[in-house]
CHARMM-style PDB file with segment names, atoms N, HN, CA, C and O in Angstrom:
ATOM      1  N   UNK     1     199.145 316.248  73.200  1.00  0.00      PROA
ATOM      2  CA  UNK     1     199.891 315.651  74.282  1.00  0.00      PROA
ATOM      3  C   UNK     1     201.358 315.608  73.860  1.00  0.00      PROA
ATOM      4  O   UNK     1     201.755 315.379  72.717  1.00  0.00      PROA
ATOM      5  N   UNK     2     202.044 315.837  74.843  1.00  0.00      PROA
ATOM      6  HN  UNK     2     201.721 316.022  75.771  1.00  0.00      PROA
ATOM      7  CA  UNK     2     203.615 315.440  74.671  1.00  0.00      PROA
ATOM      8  C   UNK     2     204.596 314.826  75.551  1.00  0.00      PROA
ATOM      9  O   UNK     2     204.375 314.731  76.759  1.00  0.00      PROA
ATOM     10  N   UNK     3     205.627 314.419  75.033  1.00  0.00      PROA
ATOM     11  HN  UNK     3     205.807 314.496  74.053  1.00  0.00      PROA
ATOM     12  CA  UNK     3     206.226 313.461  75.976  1.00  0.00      PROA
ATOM     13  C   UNK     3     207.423 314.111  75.989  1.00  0.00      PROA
ATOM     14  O   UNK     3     207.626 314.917  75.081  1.00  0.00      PROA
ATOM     15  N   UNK     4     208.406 313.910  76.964  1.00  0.00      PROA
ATOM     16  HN  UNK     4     208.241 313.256  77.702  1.00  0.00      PROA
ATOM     17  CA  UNK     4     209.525 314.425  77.026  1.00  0.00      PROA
ATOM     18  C   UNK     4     210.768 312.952  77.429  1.00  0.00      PROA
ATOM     19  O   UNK     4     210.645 312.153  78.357  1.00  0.00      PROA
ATOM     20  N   UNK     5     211.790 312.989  76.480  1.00  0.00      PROA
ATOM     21  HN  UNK     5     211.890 313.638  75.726  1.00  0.00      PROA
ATOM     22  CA  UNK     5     212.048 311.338  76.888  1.00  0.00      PROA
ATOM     23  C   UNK     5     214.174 311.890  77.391  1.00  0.00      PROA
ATOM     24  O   UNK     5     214.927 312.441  76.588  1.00  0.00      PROA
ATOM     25  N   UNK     6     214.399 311.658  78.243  1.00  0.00      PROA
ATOM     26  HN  UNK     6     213.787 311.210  78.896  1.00  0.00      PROA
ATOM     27  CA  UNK     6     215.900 312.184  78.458  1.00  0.00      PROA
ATOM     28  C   UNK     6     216.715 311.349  77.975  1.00  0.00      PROA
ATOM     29  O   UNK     6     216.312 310.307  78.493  1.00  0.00      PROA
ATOM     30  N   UNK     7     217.885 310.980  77.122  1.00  0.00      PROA
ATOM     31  HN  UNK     7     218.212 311.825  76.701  1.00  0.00      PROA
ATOM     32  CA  UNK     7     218.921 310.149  77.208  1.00  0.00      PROA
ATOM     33  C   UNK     7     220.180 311.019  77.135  1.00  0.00      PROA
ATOM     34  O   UNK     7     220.357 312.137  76.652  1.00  0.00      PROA
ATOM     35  N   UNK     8     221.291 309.863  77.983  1.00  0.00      PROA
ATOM     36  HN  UNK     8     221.147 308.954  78.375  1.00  0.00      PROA
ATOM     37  CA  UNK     8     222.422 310.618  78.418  1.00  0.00      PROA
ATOM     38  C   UNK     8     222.958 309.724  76.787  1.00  0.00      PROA
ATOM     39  O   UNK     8     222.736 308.640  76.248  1.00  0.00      PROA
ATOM     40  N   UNK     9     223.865 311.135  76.469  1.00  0.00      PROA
ATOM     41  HN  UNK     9     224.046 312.016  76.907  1.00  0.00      PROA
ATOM     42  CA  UNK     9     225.095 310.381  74.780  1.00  0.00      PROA
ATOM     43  C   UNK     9     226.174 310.335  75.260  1.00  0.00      PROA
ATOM     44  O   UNK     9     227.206 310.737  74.722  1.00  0.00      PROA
ATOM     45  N   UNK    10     226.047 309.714  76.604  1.00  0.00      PROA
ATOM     46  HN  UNK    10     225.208 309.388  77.041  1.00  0.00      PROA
ATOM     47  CA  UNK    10     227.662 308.994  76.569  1.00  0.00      PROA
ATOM     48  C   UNK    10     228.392 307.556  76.517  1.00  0.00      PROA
ATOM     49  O   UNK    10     229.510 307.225  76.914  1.00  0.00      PROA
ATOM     50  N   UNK    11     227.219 306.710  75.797  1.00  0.00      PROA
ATOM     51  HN  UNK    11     226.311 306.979  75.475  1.00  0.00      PROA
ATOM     52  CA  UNK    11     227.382 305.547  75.720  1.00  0.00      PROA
ATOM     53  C   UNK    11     226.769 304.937  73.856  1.00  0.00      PROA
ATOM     54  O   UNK    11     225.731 305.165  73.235  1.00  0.00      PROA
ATOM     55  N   UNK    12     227.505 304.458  73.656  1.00  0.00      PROA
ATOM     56  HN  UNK    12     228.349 304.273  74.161  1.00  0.00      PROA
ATOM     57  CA  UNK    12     227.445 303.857  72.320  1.00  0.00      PROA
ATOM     58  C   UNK    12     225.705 303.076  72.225  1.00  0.00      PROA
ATOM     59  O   UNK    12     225.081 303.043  71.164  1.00  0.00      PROA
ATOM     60  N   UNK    13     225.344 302.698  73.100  1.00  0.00      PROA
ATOM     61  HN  UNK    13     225.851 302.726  73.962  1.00  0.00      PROA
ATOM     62  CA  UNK    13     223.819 302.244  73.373  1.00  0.00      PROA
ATOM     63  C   UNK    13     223.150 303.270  73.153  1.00  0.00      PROA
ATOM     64  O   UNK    13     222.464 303.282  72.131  1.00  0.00      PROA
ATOM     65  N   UNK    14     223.149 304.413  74.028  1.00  0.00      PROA
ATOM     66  HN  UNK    14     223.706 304.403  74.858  1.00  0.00      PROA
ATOM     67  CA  UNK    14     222.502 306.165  73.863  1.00  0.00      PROA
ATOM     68  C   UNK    14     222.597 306.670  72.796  1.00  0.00      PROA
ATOM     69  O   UNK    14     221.676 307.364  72.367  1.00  0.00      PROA
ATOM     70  N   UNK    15     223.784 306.448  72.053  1.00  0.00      PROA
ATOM     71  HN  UNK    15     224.532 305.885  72.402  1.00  0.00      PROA
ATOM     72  CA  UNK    15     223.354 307.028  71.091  1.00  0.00      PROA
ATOM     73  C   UNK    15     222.895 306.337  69.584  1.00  0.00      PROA
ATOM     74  O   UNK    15     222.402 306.930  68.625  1.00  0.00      PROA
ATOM     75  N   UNK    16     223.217 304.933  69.705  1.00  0.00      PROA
ATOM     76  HN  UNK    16     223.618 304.451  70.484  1.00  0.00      PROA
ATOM     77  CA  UNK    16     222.291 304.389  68.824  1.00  0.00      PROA
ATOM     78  C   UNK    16     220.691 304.297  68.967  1.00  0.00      PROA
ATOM     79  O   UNK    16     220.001 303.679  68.157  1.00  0.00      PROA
ATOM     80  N   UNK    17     220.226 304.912  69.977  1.00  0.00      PROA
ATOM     81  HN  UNK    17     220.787 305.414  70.636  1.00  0.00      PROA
ATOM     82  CA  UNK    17     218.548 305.860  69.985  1.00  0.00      PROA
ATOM     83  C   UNK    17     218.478 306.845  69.724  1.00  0.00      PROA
ATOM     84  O   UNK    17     217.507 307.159  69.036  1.00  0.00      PROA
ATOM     85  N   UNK    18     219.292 307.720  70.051  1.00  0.00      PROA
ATOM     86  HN  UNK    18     220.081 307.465  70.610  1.00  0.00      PROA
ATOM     87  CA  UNK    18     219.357 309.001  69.502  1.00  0.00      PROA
ATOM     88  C   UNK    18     219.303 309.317  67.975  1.00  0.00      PROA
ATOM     89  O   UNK    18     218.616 310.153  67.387  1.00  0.00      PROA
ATOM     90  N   UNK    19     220.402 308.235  67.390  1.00  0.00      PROA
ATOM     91  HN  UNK    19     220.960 307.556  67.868  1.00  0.00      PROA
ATOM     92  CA  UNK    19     220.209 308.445  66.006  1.00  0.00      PROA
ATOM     93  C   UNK    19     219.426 307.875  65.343  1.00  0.00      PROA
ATOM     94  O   UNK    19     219.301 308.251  64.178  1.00  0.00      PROA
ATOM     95  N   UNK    20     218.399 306.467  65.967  1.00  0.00      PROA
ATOM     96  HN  UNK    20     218.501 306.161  66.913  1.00  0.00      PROA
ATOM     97  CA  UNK    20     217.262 305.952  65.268  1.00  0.00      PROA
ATOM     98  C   UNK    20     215.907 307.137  65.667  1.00  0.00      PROA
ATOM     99  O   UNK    20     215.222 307.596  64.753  1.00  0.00      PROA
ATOM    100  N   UNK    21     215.727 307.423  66.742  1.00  0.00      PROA
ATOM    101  HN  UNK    21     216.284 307.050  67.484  1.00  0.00      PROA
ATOM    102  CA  UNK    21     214.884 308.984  67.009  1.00  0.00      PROA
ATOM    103  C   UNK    21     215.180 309.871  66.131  1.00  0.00      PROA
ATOM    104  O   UNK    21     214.139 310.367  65.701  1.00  0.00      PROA
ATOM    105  N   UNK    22     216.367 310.441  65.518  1.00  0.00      PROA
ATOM    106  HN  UNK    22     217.213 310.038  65.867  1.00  0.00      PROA
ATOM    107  CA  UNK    22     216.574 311.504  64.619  1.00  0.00      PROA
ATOM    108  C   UNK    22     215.700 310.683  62.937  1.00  0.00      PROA
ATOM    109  O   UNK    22     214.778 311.174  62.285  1.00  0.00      PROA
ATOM    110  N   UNK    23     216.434 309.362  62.687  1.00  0.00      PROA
ATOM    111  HN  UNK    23     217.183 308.963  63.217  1.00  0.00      PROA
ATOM    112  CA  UNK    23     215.739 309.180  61.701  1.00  0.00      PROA
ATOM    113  C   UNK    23     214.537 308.858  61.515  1.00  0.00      PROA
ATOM    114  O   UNK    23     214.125 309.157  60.394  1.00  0.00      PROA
ATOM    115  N   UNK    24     213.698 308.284  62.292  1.00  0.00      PROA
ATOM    116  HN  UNK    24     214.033 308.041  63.202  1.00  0.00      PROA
ATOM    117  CA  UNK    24     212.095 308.674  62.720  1.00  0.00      PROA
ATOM    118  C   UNK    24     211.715 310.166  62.516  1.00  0.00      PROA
ATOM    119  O   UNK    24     210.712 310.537  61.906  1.00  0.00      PROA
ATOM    120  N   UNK    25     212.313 310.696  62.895  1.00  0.00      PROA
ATOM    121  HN  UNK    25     213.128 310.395  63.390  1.00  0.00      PROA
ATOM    122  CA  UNK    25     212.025 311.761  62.672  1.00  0.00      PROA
ATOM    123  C   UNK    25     211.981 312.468  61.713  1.00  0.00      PROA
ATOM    124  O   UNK    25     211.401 313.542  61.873  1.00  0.00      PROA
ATOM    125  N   UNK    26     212.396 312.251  60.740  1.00  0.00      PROA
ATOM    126  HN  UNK    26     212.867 311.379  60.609  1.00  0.00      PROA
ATOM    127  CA  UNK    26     212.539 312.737  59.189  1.00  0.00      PROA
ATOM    128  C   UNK    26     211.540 312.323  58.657  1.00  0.00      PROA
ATOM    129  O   UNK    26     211.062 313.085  57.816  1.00  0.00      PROA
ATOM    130  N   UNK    27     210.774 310.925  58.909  1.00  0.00      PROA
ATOM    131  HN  UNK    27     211.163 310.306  59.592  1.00  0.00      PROA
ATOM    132  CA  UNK    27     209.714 310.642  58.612  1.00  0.00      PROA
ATOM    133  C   UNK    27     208.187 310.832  59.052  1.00  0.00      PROA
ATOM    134  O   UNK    27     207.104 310.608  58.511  1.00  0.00      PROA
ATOM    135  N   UNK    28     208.567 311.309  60.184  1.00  0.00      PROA
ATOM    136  HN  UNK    28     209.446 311.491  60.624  1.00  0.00      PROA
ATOM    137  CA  UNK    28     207.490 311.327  61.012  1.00  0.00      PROA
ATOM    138  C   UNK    28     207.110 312.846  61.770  1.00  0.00      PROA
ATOM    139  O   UNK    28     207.510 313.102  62.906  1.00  0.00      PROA
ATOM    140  N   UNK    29     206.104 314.001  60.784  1.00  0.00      PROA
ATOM    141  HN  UNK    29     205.779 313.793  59.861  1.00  0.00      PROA
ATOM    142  CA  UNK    29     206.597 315.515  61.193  1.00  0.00      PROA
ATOM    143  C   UNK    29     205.656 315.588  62.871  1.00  0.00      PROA
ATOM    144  O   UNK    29     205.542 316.595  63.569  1.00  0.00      PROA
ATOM    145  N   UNK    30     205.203 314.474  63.110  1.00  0.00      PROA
ATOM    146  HN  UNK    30     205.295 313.655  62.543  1.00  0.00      PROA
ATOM    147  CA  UNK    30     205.128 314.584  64.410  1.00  0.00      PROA
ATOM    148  C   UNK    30     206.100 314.206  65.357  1.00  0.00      PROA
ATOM    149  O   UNK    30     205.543 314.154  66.454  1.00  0.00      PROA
ATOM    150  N   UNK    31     207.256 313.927  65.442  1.00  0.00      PROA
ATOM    151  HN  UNK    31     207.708 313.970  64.551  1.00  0.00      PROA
ATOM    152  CA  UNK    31     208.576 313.659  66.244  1.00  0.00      PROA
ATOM    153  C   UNK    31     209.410 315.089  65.986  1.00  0.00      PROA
ATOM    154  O   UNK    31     209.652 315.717  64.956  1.00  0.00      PROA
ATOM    155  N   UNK    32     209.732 315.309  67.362  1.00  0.00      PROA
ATOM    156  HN  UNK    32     209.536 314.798  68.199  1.00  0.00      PROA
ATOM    157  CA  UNK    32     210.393 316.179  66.490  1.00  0.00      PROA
ATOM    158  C   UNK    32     211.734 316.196  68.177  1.00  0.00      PROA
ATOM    159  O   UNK    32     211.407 316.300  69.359  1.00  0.00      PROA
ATOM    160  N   UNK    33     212.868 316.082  67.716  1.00  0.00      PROA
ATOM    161  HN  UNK    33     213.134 315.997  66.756  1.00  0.00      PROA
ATOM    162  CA  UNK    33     214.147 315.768  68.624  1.00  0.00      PROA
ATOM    163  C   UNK    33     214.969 316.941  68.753  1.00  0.00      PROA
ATOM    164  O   UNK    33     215.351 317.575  67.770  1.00  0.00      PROA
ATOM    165  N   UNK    34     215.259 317.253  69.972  1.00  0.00      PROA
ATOM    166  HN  UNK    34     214.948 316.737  70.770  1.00  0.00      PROA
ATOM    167  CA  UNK    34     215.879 318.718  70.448  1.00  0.00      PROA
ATOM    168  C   UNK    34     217.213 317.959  71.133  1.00  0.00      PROA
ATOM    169  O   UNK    34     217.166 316.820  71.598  1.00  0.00      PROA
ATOM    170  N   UNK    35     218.377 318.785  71.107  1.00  0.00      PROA
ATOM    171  HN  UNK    35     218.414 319.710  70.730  1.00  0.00      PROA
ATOM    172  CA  UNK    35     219.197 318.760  72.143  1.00  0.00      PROA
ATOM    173  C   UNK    35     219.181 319.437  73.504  1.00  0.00      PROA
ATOM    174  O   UNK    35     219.378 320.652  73.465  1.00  0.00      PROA
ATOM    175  N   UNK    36     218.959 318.816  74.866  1.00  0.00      PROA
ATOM    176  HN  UNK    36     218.800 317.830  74.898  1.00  0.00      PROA
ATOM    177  CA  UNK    36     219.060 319.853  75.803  1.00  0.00      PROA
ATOM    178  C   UNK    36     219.695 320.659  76.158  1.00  0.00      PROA
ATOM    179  O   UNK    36     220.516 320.287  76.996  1.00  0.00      PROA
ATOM    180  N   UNK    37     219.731 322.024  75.824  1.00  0.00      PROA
ATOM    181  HN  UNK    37     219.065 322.326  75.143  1.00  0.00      PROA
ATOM    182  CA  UNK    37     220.665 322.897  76.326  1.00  0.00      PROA
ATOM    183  C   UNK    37     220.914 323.315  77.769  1.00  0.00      PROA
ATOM    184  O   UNK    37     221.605 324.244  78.188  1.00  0.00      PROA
ATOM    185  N   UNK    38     220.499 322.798  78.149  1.00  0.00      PROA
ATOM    186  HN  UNK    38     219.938 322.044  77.808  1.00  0.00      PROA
ATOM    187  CA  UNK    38     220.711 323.052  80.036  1.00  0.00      PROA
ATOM    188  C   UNK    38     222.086 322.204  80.471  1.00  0.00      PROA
ATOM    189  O   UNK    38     222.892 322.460  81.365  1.00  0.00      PROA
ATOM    190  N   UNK    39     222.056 321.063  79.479  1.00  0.00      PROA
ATOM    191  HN  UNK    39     221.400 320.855  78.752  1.00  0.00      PROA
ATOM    192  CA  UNK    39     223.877 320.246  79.646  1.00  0.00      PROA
ATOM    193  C   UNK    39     224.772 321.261  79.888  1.00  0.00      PROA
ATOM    194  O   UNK    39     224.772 322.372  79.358  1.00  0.00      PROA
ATOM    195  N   UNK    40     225.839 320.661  81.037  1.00  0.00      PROA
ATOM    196  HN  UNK    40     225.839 319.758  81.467  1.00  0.00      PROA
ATOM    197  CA  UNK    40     227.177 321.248  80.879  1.00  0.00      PROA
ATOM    198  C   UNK    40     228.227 320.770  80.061  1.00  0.00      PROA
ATOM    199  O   UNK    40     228.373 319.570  80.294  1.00  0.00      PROA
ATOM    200  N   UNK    41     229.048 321.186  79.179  1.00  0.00      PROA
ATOM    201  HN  UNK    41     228.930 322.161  78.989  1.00  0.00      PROA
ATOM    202  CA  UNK    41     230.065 320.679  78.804  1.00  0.00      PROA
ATOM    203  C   UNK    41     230.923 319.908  79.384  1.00  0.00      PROA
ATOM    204  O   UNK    41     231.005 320.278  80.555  1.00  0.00      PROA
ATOM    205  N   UNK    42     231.751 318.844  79.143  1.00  0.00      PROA
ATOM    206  HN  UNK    42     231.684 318.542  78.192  1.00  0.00      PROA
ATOM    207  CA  UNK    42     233.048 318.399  80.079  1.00  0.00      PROA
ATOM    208  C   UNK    42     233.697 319.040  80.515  1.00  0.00      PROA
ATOM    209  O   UNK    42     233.984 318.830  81.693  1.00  0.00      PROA
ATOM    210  N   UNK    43     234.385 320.353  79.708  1.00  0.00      PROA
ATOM    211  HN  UNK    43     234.152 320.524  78.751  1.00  0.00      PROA
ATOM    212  CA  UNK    43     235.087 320.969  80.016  1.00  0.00      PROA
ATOM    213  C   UNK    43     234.268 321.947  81.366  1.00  0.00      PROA
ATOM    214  O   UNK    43     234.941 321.985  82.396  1.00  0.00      PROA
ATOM    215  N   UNK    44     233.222 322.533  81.403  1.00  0.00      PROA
ATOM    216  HN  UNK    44     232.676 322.502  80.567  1.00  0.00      PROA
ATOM    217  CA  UNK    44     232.452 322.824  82.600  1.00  0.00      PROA
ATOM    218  C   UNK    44     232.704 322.121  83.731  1.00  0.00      PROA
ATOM    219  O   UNK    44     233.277 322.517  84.746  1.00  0.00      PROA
ATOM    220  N   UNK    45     232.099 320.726  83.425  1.00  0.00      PROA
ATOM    221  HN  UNK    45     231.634 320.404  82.601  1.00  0.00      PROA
ATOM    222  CA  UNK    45     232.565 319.142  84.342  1.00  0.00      PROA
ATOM    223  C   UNK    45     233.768 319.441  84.859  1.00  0.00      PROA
ATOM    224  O   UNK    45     233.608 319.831  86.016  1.00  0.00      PROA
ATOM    225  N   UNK    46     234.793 319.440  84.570  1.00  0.00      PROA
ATOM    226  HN  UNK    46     234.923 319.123  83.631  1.00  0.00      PROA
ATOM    227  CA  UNK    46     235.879 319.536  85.018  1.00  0.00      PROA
ATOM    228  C   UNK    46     236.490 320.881  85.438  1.00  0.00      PROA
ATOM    229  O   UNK    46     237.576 321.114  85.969  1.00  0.00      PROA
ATOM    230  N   UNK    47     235.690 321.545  85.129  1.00  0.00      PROA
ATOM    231  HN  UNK    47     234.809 321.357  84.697  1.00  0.00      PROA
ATOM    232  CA  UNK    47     236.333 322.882  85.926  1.00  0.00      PROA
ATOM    233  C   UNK    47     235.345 323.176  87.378  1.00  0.00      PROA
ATOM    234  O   UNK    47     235.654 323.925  88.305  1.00  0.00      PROA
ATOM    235  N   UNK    48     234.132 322.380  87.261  1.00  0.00      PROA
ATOM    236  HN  UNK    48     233.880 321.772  86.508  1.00  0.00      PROA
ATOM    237  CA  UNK    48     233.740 321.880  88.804  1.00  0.00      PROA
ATOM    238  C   UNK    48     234.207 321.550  89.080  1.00  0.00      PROA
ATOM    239  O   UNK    48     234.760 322.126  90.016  1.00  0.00      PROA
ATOM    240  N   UNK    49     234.728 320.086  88.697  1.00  0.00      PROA
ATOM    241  HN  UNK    49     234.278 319.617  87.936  1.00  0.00      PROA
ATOM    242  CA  UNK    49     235.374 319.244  89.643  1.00  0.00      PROA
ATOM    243  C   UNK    49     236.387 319.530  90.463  1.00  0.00      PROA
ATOM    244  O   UNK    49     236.671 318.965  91.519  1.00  0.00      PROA
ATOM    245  N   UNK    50     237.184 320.863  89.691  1.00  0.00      PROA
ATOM    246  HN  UNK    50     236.953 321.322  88.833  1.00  0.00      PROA
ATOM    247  CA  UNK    50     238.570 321.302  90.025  1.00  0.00      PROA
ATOM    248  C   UNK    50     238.191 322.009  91.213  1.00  0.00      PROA
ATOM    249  O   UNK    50     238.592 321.602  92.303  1.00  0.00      PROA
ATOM    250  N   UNK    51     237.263 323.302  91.095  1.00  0.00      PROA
ATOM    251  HN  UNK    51     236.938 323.632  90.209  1.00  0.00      PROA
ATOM    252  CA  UNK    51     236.440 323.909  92.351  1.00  0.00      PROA
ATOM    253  C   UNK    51     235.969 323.619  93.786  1.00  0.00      PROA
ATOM    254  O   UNK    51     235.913 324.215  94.862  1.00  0.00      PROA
ATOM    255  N   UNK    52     235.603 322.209  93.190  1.00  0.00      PROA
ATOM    256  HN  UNK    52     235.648 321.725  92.316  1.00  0.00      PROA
ATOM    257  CA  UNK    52     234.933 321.169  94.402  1.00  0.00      PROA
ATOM    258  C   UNK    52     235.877 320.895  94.807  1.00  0.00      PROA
ATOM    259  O   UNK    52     235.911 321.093  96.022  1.00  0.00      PROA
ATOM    260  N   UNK    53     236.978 320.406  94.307  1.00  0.00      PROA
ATOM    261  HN  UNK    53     236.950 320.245  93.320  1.00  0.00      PROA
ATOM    262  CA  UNK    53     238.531 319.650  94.641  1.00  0.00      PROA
ATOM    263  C   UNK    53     239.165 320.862  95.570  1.00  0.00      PROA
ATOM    264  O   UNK    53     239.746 320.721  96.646  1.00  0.00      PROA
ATOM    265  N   UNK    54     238.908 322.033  94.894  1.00  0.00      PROA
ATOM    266  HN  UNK    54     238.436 322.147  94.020  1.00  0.00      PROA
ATOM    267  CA  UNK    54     239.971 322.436  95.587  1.00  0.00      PROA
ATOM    268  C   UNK    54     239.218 323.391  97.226  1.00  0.00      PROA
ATOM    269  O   UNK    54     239.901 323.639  98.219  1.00  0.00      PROA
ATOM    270  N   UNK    55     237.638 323.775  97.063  1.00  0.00      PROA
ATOM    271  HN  UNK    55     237.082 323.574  96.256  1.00  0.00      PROA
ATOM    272  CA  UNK    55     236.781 323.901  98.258  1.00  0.00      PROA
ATOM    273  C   UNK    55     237.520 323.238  98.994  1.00  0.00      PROA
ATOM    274  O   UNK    55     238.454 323.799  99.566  1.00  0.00      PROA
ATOM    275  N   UNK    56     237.161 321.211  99.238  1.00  0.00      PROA
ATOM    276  HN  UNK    56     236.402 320.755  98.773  1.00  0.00      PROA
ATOM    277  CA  UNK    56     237.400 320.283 100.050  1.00  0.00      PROA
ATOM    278  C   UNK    56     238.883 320.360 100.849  1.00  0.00      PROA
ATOM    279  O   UNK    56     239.226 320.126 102.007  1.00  0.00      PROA
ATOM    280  N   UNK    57     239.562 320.794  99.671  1.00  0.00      PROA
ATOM    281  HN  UNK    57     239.283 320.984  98.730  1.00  0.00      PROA
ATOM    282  CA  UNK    57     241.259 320.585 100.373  1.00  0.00      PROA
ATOM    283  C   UNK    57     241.722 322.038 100.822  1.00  0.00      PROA
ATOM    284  O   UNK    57     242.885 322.152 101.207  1.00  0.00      PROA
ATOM    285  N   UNK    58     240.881 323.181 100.801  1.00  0.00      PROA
ATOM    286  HN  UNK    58     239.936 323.088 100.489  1.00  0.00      PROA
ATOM    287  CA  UNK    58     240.955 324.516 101.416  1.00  0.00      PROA
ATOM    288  C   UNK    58     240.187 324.801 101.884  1.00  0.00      PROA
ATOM    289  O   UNK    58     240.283 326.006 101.653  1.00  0.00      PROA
ATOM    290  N   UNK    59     238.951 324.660 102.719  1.00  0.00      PROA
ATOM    291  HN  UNK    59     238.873 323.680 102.906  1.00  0.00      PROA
ATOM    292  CA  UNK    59     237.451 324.777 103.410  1.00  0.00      PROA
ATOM    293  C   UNK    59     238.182 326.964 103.730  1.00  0.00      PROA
ATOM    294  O   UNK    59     237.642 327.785 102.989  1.00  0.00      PROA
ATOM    295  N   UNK    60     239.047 327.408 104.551  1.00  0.00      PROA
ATOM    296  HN  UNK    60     239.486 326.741 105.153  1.00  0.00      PROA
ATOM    297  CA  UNK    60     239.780 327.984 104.737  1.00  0.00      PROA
ATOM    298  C   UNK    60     239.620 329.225 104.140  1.00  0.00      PROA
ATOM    299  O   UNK    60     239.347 330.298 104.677  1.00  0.00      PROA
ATOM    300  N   UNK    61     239.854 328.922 102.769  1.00  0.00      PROA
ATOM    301  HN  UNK    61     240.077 328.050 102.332  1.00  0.00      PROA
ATOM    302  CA  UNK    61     240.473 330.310 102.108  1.00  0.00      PROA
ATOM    303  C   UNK    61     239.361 330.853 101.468  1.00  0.00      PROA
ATOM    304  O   UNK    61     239.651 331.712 100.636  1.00  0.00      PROA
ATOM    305  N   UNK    62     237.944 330.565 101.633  1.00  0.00      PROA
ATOM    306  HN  UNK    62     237.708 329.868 102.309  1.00  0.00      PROA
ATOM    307  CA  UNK    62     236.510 331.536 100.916  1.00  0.00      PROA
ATOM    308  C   UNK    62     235.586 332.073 101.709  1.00  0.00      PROA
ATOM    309  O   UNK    62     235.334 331.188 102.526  1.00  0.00      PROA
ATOM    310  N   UNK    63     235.201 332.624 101.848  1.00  0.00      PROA
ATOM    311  HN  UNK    63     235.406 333.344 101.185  1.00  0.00      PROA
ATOM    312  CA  UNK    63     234.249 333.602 102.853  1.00  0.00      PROA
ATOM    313  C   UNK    63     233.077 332.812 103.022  1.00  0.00      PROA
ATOM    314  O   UNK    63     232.567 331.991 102.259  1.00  0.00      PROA
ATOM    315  N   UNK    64     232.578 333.387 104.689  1.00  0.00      PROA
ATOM    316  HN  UNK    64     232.992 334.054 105.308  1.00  0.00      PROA
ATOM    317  CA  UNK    64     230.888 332.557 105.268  1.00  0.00      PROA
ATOM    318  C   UNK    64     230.309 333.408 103.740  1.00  0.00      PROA
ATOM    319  O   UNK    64     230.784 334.188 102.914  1.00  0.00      PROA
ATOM    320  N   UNK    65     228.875 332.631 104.015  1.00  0.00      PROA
ATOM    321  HN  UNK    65     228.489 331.998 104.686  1.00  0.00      PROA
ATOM    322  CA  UNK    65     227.359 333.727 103.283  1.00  0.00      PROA
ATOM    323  C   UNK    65     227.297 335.147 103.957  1.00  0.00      PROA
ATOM    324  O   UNK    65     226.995 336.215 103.425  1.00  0.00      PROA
ATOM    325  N   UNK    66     227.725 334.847 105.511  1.00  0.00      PROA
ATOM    326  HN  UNK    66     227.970 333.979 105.943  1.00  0.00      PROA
ATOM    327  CA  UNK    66     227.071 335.837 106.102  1.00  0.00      PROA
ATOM    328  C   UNK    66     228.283 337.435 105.581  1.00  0.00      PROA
ATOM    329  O   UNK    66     227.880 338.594 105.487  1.00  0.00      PROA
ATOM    330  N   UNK    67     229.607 337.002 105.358  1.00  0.00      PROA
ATOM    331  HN  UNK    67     229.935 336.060 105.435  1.00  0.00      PROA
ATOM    332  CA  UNK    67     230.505 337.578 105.030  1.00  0.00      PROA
ATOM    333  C   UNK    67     230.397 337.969 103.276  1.00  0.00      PROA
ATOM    334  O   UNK    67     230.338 338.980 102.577  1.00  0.00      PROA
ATOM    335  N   UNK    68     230.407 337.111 103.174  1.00  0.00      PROA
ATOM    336  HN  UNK    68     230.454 336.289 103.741  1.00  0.00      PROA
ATOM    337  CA  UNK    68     229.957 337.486 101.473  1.00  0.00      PROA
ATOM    338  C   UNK    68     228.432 338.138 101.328  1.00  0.00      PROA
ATOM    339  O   UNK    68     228.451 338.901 100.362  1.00  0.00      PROA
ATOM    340  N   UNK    69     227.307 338.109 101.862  1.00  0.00      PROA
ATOM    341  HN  UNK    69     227.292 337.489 102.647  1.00  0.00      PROA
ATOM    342  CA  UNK    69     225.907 339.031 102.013  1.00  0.00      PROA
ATOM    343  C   UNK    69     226.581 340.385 102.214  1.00  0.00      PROA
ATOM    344  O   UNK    69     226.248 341.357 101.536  1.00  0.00      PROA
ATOM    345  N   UNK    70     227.580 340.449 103.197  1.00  0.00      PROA
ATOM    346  HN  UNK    70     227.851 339.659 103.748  1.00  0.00      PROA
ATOM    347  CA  UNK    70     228.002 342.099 103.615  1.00  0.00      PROA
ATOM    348  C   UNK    70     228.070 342.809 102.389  1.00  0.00      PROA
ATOM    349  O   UNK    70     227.506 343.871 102.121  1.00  0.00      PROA
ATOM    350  N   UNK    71     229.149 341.813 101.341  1.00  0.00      PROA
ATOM    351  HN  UNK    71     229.606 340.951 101.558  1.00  0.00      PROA
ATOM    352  CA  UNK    71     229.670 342.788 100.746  1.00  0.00      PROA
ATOM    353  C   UNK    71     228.890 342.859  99.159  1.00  0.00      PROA
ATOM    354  O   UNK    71     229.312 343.281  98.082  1.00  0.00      PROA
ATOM    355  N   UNK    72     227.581 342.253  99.553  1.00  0.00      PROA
ATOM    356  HN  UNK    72     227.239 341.911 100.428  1.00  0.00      PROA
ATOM    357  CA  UNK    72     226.282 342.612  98.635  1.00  0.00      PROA
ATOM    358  C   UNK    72     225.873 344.240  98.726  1.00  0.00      PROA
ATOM    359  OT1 UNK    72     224.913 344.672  98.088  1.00  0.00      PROA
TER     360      UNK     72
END
């Protein structure tokens, strides 16, 4: 059986589990703690945000689906 447990490390709380889970884990070869790689970086974060920002304040200047399918 396995469990899958998520915590976000952006809080000083998060990651004082994270690092008592890592040291459990040294002891225990049934624990065993991964980082999720499916995370985006901040810097990702914010280059959405910029995208989204700038969609909203230009709806205008990017092509329908149906216009962008054409030129599939």
């Amino acid at each position: 059986m396995a469990y899958t447990i998520k915590i976000s490390d952006t809080s000083p709380q998060a990651m004082s589990i994270i690092n008592m889970l890592k040291a459990l884990a040294k002891d225990y070869d049934f624990l065993h703690i991964t980082e999720d790689s499916t995370s985006i970086t901040k810097e990702q974060d914010r280059e959405l945000d910029r995208r989204y920002s700038y969609v909203t304040k230009n709806p205008t200047d990017g092509k329908s689906w149906e216009e962008f399918e054409k030129m599939l």
